[in-house]
C-alpha positions as CSV (number, residue, x, y, z in Angstrom):
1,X,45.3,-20.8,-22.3
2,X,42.5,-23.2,-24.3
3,X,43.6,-24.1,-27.7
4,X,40.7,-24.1,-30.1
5,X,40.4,-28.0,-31.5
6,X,40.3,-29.0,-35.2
7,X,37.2,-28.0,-37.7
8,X,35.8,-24.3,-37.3
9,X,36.7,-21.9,-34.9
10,X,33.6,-21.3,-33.1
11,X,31.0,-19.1,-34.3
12,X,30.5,-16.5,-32.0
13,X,34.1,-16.0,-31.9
14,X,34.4,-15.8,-35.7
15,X,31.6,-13.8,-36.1
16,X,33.0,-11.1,-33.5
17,X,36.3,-11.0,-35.8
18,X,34.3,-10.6,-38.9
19,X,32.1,-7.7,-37.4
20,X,35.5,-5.6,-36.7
21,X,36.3,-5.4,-40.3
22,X,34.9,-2.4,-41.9
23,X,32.7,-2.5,-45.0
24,X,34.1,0.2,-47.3
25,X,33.0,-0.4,-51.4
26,X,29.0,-0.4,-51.6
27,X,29.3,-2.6,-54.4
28,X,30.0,-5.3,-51.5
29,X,26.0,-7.0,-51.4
30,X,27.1,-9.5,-48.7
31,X,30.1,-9.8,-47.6
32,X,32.3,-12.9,-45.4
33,X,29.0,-13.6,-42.2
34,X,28.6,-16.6,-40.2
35,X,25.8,-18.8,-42.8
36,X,26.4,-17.0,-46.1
37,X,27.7,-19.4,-48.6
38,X,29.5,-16.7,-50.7
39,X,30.2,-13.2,-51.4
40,X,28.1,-11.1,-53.4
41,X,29.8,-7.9,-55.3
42,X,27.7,-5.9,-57.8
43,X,28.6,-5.1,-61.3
44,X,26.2,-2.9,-63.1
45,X,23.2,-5.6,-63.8
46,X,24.9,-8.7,-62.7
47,X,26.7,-10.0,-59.7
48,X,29.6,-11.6,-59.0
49,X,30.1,-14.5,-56.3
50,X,33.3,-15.7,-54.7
51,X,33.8,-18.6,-52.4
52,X,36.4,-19.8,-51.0
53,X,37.1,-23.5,-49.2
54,X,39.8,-25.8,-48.9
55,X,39.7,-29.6,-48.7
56,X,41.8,-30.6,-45.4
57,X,39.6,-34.0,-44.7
58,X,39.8,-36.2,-47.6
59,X,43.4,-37.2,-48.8
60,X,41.8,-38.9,-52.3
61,X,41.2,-36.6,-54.6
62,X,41.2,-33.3,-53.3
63,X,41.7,-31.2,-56.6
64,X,38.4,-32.8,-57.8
65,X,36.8,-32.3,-54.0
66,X,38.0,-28.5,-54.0
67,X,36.2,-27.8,-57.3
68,X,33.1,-29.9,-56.3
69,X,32.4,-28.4,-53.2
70,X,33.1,-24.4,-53.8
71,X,30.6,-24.6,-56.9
72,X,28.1,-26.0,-54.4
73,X,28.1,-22.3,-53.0
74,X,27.5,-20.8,-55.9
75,X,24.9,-22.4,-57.0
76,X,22.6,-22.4,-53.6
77,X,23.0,-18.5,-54.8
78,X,21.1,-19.1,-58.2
79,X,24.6,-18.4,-60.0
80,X,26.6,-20.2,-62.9
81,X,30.5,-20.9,-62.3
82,X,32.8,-19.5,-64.4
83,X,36.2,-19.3,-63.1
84,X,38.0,-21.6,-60.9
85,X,41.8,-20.8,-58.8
86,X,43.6,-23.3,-57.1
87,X,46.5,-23.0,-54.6
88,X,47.5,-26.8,-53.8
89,X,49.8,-27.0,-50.8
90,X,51.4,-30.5,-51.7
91,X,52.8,-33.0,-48.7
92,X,56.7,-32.8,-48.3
93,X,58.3,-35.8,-48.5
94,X,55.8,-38.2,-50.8
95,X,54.8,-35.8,-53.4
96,X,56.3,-36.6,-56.9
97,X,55.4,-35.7,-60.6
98,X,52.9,-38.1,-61.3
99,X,51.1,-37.5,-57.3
100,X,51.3,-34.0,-58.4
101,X,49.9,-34.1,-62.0
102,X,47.4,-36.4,-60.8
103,X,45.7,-33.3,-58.6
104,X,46.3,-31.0,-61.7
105,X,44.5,-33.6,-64.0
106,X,41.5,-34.1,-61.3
107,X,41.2,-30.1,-60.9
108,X,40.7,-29.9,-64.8
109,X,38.2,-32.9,-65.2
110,X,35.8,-31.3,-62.4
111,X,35.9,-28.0,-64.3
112,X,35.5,-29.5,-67.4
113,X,32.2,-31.3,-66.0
114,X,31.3,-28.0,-64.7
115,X,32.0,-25.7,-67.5
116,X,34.5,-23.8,-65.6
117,X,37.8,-22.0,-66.9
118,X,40.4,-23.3,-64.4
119,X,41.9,-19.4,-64.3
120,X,45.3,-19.0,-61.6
121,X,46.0,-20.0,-57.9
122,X,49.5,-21.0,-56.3
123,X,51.4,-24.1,-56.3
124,X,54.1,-25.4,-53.4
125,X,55.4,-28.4,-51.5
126,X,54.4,-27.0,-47.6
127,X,57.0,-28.3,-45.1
128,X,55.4,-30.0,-42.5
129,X,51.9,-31.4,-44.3
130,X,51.5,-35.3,-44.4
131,X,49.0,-34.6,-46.9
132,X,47.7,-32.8,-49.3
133,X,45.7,-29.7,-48.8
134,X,43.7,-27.7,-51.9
135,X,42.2,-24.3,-51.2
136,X,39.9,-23.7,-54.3
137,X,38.0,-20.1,-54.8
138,X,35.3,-20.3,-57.5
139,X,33.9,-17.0,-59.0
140,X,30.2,-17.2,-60.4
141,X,27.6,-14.7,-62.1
142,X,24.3,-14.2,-61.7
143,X,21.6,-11.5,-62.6
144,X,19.8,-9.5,-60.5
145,X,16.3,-11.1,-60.6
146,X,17.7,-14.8,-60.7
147,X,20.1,-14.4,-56.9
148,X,18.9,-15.8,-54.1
149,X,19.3,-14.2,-51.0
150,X,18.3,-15.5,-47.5
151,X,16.4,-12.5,-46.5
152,X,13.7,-13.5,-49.2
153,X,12.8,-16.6,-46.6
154,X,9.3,-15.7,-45.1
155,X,7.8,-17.7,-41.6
156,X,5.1,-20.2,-43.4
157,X,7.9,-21.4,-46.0
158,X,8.3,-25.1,-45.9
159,X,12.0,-26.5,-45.8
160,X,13.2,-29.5,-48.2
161,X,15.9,-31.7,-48.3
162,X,17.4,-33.9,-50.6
163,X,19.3,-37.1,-51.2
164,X,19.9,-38.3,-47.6
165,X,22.2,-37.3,-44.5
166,X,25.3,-37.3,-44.6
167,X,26.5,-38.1,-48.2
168,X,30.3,-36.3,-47.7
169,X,30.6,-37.1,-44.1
170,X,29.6,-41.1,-44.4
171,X,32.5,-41.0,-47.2
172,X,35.0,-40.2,-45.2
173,X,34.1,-41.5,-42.0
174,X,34.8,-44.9,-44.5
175,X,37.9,-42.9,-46.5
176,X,39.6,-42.1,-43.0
177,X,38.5,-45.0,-40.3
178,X,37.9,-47.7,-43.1
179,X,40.1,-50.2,-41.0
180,X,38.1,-49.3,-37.7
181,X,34.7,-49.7,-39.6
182,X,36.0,-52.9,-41.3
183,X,36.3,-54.9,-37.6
184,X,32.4,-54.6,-37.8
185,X,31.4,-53.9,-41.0
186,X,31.7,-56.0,-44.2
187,X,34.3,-54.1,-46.6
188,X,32.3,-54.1,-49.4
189,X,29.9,-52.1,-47.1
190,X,32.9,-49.9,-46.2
191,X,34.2,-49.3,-49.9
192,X,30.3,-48.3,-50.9
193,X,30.0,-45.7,-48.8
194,X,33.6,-44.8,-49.5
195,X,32.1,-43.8,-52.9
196,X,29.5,-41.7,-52.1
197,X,31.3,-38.7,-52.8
198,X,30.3,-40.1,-56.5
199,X,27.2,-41.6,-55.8
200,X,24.9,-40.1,-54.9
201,X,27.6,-37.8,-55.0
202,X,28.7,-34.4,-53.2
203,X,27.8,-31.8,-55.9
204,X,24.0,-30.0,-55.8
205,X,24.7,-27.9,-58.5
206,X,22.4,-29.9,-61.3
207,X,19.3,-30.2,-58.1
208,X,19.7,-26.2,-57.5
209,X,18.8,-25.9,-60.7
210,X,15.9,-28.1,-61.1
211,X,14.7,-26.4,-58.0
212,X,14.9,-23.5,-58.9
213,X,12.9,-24.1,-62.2
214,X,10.7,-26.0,-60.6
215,X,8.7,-23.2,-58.7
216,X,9.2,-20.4,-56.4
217,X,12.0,-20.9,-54.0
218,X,12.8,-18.5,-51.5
219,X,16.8,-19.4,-50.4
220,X,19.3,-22.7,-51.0
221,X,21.9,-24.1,-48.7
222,X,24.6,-25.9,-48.3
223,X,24.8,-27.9,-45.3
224,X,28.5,-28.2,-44.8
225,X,30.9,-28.5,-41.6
226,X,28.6,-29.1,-38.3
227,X,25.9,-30.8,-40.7
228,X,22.3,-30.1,-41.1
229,X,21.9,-28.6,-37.5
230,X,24.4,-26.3,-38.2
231,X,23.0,-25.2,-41.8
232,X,19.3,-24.9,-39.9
233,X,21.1,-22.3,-37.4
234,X,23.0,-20.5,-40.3
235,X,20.3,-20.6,-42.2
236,X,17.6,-18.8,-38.9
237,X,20.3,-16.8,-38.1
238,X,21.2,-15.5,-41.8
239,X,17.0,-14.8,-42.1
240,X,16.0,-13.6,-38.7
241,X,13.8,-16.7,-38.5
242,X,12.8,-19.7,-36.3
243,X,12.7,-23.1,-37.5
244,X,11.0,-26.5,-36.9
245,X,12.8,-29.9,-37.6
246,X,10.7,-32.8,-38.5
247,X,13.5,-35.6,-37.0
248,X,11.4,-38.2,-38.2
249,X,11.3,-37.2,-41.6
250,X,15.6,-36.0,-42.2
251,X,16.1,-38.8,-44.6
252,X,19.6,-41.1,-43.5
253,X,21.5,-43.1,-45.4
254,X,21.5,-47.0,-43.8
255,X,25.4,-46.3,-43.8
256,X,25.5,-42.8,-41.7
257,X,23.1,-44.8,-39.2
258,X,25.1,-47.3,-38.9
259,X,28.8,-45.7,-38.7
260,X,27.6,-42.7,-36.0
261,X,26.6,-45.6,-34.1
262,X,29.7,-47.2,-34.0
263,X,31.7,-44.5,-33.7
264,X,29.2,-42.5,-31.0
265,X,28.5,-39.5,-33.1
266,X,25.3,-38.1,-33.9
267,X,24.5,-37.9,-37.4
268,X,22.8,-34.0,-37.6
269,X,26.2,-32.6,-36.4
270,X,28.1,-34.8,-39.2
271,X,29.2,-32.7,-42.4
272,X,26.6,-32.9,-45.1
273,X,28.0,-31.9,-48.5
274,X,25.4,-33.4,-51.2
275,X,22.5,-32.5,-49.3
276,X,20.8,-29.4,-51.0
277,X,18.5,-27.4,-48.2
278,X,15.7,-25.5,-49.4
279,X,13.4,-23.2,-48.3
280,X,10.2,-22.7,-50.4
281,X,7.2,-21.4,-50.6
282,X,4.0,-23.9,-49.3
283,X,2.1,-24.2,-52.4
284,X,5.6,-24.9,-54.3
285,X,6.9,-27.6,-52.2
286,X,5.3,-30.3,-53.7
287,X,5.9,-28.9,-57.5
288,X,9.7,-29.1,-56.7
289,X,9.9,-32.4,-55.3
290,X,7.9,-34.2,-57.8
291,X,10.7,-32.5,-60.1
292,X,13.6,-33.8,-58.4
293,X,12.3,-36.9,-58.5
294,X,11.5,-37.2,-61.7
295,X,15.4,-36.9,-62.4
296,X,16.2,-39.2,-60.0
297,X,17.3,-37.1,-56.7
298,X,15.0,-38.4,-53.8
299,X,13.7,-35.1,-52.3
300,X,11.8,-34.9,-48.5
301,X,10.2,-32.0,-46.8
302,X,12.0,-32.0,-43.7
303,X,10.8,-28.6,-41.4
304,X,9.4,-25.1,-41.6
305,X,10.1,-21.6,-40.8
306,X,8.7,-20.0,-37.8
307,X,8.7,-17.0,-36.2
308,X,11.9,-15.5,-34.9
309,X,10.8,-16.0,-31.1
310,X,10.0,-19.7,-31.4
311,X,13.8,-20.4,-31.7
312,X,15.2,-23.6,-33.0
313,X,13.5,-26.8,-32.3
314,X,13.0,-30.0,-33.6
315,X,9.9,-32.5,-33.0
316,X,11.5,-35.9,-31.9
317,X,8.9,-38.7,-31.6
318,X,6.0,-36.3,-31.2
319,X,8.1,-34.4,-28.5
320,X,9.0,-30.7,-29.3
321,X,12.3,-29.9,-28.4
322,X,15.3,-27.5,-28.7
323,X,17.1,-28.4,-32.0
324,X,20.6,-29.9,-30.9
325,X,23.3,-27.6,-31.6
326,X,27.3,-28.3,-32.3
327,X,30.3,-26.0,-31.5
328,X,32.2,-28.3,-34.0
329,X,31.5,-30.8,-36.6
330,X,31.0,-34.3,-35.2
331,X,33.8,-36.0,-37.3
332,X,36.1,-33.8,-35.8
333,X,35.8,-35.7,-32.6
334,X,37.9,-38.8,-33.9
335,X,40.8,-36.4,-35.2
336,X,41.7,-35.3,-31.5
């Protein structure tokens, strides 16, 4: 028997588990699919979304990382957080009161920054953990006119992209394999990218909003686990649309370059927290990066959406191409 390896389980498999389970309240808009980025349940004129995700990858900080990263999904929705529950599954063996307080205090600030009432969750040392592991679910509201759905995304829309690839997965690559990256690199190098998570930082709540003040977007994701490539399929699949990738214009951070070379990954398979992807109408794109911009968040029109039958592709040095596709996130390749 094959053992599935670390990161997701792969999506056709998930996917067939998911379509077993019967939908029975009709208040249930969307519920768990392979590319939605939360559930959707209605009440009367407004909805609410849940999302769930935990923080297995990054020992600093994950009470601050949990909050971070679950509002991200809310937002790409067009919703507000509200309410924020926490089940922290601490490491036996070197957790003590001030490790512990210190991921109580860390869950508080990021809902303090956020607005969010901090509301329940479940708290336990976990035999057999060598680190810390947060699962964080994050309910938001939105109205009806003002949520975002992926069937809204039309062929003709333009897709946008902004900060850089891959903000969260350069961060840890330096968090996890800093020593490794230090034989080549200079640490100060190392340590910079270790900070990304802060700068540019991880969250696209603040640059969903601007966007979606900015002019008339169809859909928002969150390019997550298995990177942009993966968010490009989630987000066809999720619409019933082709897409185009512009390789030459996905923005890179010097440091994601740099590392995937070193290490042998490829940086569109590498997870991309931070990264907001947008799909917009043509005569809007240029109105919403100009207002990114303008508050500092480097925005670049990176593809477009096709018809269904063109597929996935990407044009690479003038070449079109399939897009390349991962069964598992990139970084996952140097926990085996």
């Amino acid at each position: 028997m094959a053992f599935f390896g670390t990161g997701k389980l792969p999506a056709d498999f998930l996917e067939s588990c998911l379509s077993k389970i019967p939908l029975v309240d009709p208040r249930v808009l969307v519920s768990g699919r392979i590319g939605e980025d939360a559930a959707v349940i209605q009440f009367g004129d407004r909805f609410l979304l849940a999302k769930s995700d935990p923080i297995t990858f990054a020992a600093d900080r994950p009470g601050w990382y949990a909050v971070q990263v679950n509002a991200n999904d809310i937002a790409v929705m067009g919703g507000e957080c509200r309410w924020f529950l926490a089940t922290l599954l601490l490491a036996e063996g070197s957790t003590d009161e001030k490790s512990a307080a210190s991921v109580f205090d860390d869950i508080a600030a990021a809902c303090r920054e956020l607005n969010v009432q901090l509301v329940g969750g479940h708290t336990e040392v976990t035999p057999g953990l060598d680190r810390t592991i947060v699962a964080g679910t994050m309910l938001g509201e939105v109205s009806r006119e003002n949520f975002y759905s992926k069937d809204r995304i039309r062929e003709g829309d333009l897709l946008l992209l902004t900060k850089a690839l891959a903000v969260e997965g350069t961060s840890l690559l330096a968090r996890e394999f800093g020593r490794r990256l230090e034989e080549k690199f200079p640490s100060s190098v190392v340590t910079r990218a270790a900070n990304f998570l802060y700068q540019p930082g991880i969250s696209v709540v603040r640059e969903a909003r601007i966007a979606m003040n900015a002019g008339r977007v169809q859909a928002m994701h969150d390019p997550t686990e298995g990177g942009l490539a993966t968010a490009l399929s989630e987000l066809a699949a999720r619409s019933n649309k082709g897409i185009v990738l512009d390789l030459g214009a996905v923005p890179l951070y010097r440091e994601t370059e740099e590392f995937c070379t070193f290490f042998g990954l490829d940086p569109l398979g590498l997870i991309a927290s931070g990264s907001l992807l947008i799909a917009c109408a043509p005569e809007s794109s240029q109105d919403i990066i100009v207002a990114l911009r303008a508050e500092g968040i480097p925005c670049a029109q990176i593809g477009k959406v096709v018809g269904q039958e063109e597929g996935l592709s990407m044009i690479d040095k003038g070449e079109r191409k399939p897009l390349r596709l991962f069964k598992r996130d990139e970084i996952c390749r140097l926990f085996d």
